[in-house]
C-alpha positions in Angstrom: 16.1 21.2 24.7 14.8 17.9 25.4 11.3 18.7 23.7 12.6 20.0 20.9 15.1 16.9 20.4 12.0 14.7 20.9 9.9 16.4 18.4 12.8 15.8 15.7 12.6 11.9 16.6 10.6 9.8 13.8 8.1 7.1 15.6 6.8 4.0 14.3 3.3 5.5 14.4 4.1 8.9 12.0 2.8 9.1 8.9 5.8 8.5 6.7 6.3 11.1 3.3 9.1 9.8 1.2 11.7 11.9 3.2 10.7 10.9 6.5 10.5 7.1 5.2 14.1 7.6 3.9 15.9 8.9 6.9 14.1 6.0 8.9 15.5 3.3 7.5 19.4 5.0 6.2 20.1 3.8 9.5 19.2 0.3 8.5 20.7 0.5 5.0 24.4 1.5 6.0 24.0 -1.1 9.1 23.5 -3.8 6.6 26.1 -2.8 4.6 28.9 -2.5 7.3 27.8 -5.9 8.4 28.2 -7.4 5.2 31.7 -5.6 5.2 32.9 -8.4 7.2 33.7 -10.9 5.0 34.6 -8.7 2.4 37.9 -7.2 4.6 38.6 -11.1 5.5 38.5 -12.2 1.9 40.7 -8.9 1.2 43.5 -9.1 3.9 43.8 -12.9 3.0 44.1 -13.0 -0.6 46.6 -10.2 -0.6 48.5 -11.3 2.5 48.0 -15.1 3.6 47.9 -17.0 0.0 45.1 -18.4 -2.5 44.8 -21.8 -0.5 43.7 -20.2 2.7 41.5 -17.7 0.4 40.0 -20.5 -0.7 39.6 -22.1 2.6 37.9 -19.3 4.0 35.3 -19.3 1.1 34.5 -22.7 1.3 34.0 -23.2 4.8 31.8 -19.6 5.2 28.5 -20.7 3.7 28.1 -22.9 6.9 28.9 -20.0 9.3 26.4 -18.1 7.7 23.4 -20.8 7.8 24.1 -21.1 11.5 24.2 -17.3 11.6 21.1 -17.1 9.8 19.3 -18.2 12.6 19.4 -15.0 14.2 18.2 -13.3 11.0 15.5 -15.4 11.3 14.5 -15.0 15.3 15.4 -10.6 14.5 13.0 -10.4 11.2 10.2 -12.7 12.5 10.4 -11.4 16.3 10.6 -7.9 15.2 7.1 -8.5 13.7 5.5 -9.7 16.6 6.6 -7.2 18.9 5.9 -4.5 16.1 2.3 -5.8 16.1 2.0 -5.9 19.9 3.4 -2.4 20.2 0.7 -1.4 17.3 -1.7 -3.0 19.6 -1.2 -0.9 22.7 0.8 -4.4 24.4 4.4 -2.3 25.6 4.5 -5.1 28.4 3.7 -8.0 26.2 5.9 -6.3 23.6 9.0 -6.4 26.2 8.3 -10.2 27.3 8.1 -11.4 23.7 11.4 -9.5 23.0 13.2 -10.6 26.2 11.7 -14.5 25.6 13.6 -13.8 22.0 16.6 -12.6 23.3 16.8 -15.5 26.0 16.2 -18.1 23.4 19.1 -17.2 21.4 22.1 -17.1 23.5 20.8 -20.7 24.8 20.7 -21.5 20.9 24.0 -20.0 20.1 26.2 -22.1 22.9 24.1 -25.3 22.0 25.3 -24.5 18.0 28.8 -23.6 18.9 29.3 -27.0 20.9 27.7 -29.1 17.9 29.5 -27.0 15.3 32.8 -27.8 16.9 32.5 -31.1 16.9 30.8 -31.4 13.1 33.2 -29.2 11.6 36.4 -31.3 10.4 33.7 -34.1 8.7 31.3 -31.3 7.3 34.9 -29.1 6.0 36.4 -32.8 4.4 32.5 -33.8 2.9 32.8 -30.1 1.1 36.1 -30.9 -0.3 38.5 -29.9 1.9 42.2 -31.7 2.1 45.4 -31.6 3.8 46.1 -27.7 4.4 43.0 -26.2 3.5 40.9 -29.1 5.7 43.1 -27.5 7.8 42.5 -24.1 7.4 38.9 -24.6 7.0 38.9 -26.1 10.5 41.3 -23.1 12.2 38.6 -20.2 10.8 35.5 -22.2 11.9 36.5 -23.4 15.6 37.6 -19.4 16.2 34.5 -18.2 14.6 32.3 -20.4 16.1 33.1 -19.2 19.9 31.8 -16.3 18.7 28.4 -17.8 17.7 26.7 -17.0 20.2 27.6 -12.8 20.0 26.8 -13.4 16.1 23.4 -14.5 16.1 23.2 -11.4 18.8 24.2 -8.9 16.7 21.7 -10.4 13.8 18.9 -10.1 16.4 19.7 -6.7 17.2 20.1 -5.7 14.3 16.1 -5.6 13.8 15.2 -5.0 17.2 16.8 -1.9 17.5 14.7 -0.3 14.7 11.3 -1.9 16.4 13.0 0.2 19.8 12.8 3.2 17.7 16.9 3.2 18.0 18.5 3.0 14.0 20.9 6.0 14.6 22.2 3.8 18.0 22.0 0.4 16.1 23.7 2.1 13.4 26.4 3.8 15.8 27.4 -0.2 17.2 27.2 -1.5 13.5 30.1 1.2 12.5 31.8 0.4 15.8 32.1 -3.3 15.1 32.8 -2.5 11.3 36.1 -0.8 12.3 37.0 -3.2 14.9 37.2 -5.9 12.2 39.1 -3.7 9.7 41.3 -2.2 12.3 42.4 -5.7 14.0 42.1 -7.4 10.1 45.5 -5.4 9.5 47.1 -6.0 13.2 46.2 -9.3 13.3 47.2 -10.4 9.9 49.5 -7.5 8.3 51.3 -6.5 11.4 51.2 -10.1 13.7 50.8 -13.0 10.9 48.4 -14.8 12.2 47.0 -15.4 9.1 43.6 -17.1 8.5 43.5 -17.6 12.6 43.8 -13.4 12.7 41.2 -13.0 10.3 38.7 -15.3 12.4 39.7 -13.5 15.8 39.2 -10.3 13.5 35.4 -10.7 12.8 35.0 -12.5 16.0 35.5 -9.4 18.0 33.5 -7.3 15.8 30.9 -10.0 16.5 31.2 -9.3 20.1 31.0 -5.5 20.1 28.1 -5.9 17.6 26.0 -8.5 19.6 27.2 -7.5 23.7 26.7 -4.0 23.6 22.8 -4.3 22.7 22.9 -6.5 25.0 23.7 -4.6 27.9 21.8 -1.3 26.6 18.8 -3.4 26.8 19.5 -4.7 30.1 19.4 -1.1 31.7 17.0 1.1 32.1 16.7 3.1 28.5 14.7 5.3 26.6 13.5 2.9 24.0 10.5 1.3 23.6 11.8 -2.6 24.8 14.0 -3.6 27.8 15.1 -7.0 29.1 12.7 -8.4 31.3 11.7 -11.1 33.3 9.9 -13.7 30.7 9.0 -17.7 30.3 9.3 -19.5 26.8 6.6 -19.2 24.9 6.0 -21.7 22.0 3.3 -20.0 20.2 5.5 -17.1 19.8 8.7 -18.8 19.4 6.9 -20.7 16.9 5.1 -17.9 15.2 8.3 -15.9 15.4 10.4 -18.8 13.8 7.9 -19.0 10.9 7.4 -15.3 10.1 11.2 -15.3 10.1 11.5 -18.9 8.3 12.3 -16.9 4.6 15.0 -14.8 6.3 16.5 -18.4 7.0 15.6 -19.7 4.1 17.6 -17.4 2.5 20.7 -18.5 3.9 20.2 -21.9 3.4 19.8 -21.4 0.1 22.4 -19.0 -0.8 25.0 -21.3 0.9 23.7 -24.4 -0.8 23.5 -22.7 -4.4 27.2 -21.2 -3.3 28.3 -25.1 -3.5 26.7 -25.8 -6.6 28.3 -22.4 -8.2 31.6 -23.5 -7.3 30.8 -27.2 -8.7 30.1 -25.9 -11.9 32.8 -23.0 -12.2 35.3 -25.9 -11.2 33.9 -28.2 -14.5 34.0 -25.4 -16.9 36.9 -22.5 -15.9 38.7 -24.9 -13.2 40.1 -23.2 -10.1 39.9 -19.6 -11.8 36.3 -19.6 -12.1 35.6 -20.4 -8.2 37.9 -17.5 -7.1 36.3 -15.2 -9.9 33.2 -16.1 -8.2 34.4 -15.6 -4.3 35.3 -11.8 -5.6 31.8 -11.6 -7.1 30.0 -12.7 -4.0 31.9 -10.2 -2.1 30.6 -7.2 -4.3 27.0 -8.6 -4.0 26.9 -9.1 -0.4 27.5 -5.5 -0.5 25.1 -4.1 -2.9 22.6 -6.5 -1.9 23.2 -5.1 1.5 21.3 -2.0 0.7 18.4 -3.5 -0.6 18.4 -5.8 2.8 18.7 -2.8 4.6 15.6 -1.1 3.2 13.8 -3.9 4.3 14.7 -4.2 8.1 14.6 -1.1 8.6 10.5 -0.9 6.9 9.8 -4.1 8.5 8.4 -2.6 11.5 6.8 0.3 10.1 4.7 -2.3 8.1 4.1 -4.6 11.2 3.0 -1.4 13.6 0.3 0.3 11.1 -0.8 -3.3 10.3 -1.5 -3.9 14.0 -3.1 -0.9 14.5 -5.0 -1.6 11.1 -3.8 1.4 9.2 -4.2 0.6 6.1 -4.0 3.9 4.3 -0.7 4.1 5.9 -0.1 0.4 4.7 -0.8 1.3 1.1 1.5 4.5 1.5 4.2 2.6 2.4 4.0 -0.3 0.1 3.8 2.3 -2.8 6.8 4.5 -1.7 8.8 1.4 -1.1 8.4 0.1 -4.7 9.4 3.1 -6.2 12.3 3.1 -3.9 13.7 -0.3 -4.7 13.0 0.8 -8.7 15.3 3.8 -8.5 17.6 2.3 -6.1 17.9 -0.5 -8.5 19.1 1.7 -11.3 21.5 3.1 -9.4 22.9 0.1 -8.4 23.1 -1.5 -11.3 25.1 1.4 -12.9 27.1 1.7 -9.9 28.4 -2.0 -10.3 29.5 -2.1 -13.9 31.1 1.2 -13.3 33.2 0.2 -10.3 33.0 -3.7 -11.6 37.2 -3.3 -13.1 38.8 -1.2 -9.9 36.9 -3.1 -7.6 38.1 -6.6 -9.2 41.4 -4.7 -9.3 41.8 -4.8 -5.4 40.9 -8.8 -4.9 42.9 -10.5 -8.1 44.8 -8.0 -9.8 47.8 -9.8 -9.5 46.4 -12.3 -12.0 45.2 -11.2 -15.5 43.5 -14.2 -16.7 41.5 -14.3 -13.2 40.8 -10.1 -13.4 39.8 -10.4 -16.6 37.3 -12.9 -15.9 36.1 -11.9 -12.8 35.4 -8.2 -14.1 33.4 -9.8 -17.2 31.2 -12.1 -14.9 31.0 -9.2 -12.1 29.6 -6.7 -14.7 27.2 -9.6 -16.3 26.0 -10.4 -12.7 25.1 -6.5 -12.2 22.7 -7.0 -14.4 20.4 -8.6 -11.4 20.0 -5.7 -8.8 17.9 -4.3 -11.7 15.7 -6.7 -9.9 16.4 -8.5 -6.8 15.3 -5.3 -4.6 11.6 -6.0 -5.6 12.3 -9.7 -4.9 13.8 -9.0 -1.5 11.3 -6.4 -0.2 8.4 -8.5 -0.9 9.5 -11.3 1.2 10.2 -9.1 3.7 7.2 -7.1 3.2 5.0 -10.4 3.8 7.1 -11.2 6.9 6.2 -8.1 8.6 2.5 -8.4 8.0 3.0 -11.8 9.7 2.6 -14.3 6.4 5.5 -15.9 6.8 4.5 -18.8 4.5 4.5 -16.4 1.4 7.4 -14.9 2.4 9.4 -18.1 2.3 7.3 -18.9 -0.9 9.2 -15.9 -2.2 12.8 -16.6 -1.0 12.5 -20.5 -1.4 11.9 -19.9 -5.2 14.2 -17.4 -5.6 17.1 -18.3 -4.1 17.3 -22.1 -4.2 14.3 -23.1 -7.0 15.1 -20.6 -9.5 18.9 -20.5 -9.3 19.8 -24.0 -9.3 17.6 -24.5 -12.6 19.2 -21.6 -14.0 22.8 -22.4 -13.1 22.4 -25.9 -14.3 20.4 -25.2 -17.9 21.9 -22.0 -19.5 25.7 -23.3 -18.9 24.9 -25.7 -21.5 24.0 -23.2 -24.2 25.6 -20.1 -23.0 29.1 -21.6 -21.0 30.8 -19.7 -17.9 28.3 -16.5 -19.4 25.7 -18.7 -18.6 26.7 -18.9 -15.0 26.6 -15.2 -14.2 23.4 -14.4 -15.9 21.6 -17.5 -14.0 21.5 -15.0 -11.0 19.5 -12.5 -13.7 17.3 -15.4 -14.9 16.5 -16.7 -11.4 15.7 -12.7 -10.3 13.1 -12.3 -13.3 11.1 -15.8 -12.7 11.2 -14.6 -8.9 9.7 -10.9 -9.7 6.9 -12.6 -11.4 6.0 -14.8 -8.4 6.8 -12.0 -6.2 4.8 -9.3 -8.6 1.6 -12.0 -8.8 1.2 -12.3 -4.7 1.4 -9.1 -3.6 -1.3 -8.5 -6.4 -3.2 -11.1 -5.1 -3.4 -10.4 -1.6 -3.7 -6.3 -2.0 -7.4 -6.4 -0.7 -6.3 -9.1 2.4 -3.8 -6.6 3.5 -5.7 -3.3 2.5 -2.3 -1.9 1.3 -3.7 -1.5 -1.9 
C-alpha cells in the first residue's frame, strides 16, 4: 500500500504534462484563496453587524497589517527558491539549514515588529486620517492583530515552504483549517458575543495561529517531507539573497497599500465617502480572484527553481509555456466570472444602500476588466523570483503596482471621472504586460526556457 501511494505522489523533479502541472499547484491556488478569505469575512461580519465607521476603520488601518505581513511573503517566495535550487542541486542538508535559518529569522522578526507596531500604531492610524472613534477603532483591530504577527508572517512562510517540502495537499489541509476558524469564530465572536471590531481581530488572529503554529510543529518532528527544523547559524548571504529574490513579493505589498491610500484620496474628492466604501467591497473581490493567479505562482515557484538548479532547461521551457497558456485561459475565465457575479456579490457587502450598490457593481464590473491581464503580470514576477533574479522580478511588481497605477489613478480621472478610477487598474495591467512580455523575451536564451 505504501508503494503504490508513493508512486501516485507528484515530485519536484517529474516531468510535468499539463495535468500533472495542474494538480500540483490546486493545492496552492485554493490555499491562496482561503487566505485571502480573511479579510473578506472581517469586512463582511462588520459591515453588516458592527456599523460603517468601524468598516471603515478596519479598511484604513489593514494596508499597514499587510506591509508588515508582507515580510513573510517575502522570506517564503525568495527562501523557497534557494532551497528549491539546493534541493535541485543534490544539497538536502544545506537545503534544511537554509530553511530552518529562514524560519528562525522570522519569529525573531515578527516579535521585534509586533513591539514597534504597538507602539507606532495610534500616530501612524491618526497621520492616515483617523479621529475620535474610528482612531479608536483603528487602534483596537491593530494592537489585537498585531500579537498575532508573529503566527502571520508564519503562515506566509509556510505557505511556500510547504510546496518546496513536496506537502500542497497538507499545506492546503492547515490553510482550510484556519479559513473556517476565522469564519466560524467571525459569527461567535461578533454575531453571537458583540465584540465587534475587537472579535473580528481575535477572529483572524486565531486563524493566524492555526495557520502559522501548526507547520511549525510538523516541521519540528520527524516527517516525511523533504525539510525539517534543524540546528542552523544566520547566514547573511542567504538571508540577503533570500530577501532580494523575495524583495517583489514585498514590493507588492508596499505598493498595493500605498496605491490603496491614494485610491481612497481620490474616491474621497470625486464620489465622497461612497466611493471609498465602493472601493473597500472591490478590493475584497480582487483579493480573491487575484488569489488564484497568486496561487499558480507559489505553487510553480519551486518547480521552476528545482529544474533550474539541476539545469533542466527543456523542462524549464515546458513549464514556462504551459504556464502562459494557463494564466491566458484562467484569465478569461475570470474575467467572465467577475462581471457575472459582480451584482450578487456587491449585493452581500452594501445592499442596504442603493446609491453605494449601484456604484460599486459599475466600478466592480469595470475593474474585471484587468484579470484579463494581471495573471501574465503576476507570473512573471514570480517566475523571475524562482530562477533567482530577483531584481527583474521587483522590476516587474515595482512598475506594476506602484509606477503604473499611481499615473493611471491620477491622469484618466481627469478625462474619464470616478470611470477613470476603476479602469486605472486595466491601464496600469497593460503598460505592466508590455514590460513584463519584453523581459521574459529578452532573457529566453539566459534562462534556456525558451
Amino acid at each position: 500500500m505504501k508503494t503504490g501511494k508513493r508512486r501516485t505522489e507528484i515530485r519536484l523533479s517529474d516531468h510535468f504534462t499539463g495535468e500533472r502541472l495542474l494538480r500540483f499547484v490546486l493545492p496552492s491556488v485554493v490555499m491562496m484563496v482561503f487566505t485571502s478569505i480573511y479579510g473578506v469575512v472581517d469586512g463582511l461580519f462588520v459591515s453588516n453587524y458592527v456599523g460603517k465607521t468601524p468598516f471603515a476603520a478596519l479598511n484604513l488601518i489593514y494596508p499597514l497589517l499587510m506591509i508588515l505581513g508582507g515580510l513573510g511573503f517575502m522570506i517564503g517566495t525568495g527562501g523557497s527558491a534557494v532551497v528549491a535550487m539546493a534541493l535541485g542541486e543534490g544539497k538536502k542538508g544545506k537545503a534544511n539549514e537554509y530553511f530552518s535559518m529562514l524560519i528562525y529569522v522570522t519569529i525573531g522578526l515578527g516579535l521585534a515588529l509586533t513591539a514597534l507596531g504597538m507602539a507606532g500604531l495610534r500616530p501612524v492610524a491618526r497621520m492616515l486620517g483617523a479621529s475620535g472613534q474610528m482612531l479608536e477603532d483603528c487602534v483596537v483591530y491593530g494592537w489585537i492583530m498585531l500579537a498575532f504577527q508573529t503566527c502571520f508572517m508564519l503562515q506566509n512562510v509556510f505557505q511556500s515552504f510547504l510546496i518546496t517540502a513536496e506537502k500542497p495537499k497538507l499545506g492546503l489541509k492547515i490553510t482550510v483549517a484556519a479559513g473556517l476558524t476565522n469564519v466560524v469564530l467571525d459569527y461567535v465572536f461578533i454575531a453571537l458575543f458583540g465584540w465587534g471590531l475587537a472579535g473580528a481581530a481575535f477572529a483572524t488572529g486565531m486563524s493566524q495561529l492555526v495557520g502559522g503554529g501548526i507547520p511549525l510543529v510538523y516541521f519540528f518532528r520527524k516527517n516525511t517531507s523533504l525539510l525539517r527544523l534543524t540546528k542552523a547559524r544566520l547566514d547573511m548571504g542567504i538571508f540577503l539573497k533570500t530577501c532580494a529574490n523575495g524583495s517583489s513579493e514585498l514590493m507588492t505589498n508596499i505598493s498595493m497599500s500605498l496605491v490603496t491610500v491614494l485610491y481612497n484620496y481620490q474616491l474621497m474628492a470625486i464620489a465622497g465617502e461612497n466611493g471609498v466604501a465602493a472601493y473597500g467591497v472591490i478590493m475584497y473581490m480582487n483579493f480573491v480572484f487575484c488569489a488564484m493567479f497568486l496561487g499558480y505562482a507559489i505553487g510553480c515557484a519551486p518547480i521552476v527553481s528545482y529544474h533550474y538548479g539541476a539545469g533542466s532547461r527543456d523542462e524549464l521551457g515546458n513549464l514556462f509555456r504551459k504556464s502562459l497558456v494557463i494564466m491566458g485561459v484562467s484569465g478569461c475565465v475570470m474575467t467572465l466570472l467577475a462581471l457575472a457575479a459582480a451584482a450578487p456579490l456587491t449585493r452581500i457587502f452594501v445592499g442596504y444602500d442603493r446609491e453605494l450598490y449601484l456604484l460599486t457593481c459599475h466600478g466592480l464590473k469595470l475593474y474585471s476588466l484587468s484579470f484579463l491581464l494581471n495573471g501574465f503580470n503576476i507570473f512573471g514576477s514570480s517566475f523571475f523570483t524562482a530562477l533567482g533574479n530577483g531584481g527583474v522580478s521587483a522590476a516587474i511588481s515595482f512598475l506594476r503596482t506602484l509606477v503604473f497605477q499611481v499615473a493611471s489613478v491620477l491622469i484618466l480621472p481627469v478625462y474619464l471621472g470616478v470611470d477613470g478610477i476603476w479602469l486605472a487598474i486595466v491601464a496600469a495591467e497593460e503598460l505592466a504586460l508590455m514590460v513584463t512580455a519584453g523581459l521574459l523575451a529578452r532573457n529566453r536564451k539566459r534562462y534556456g526556457y525558451a
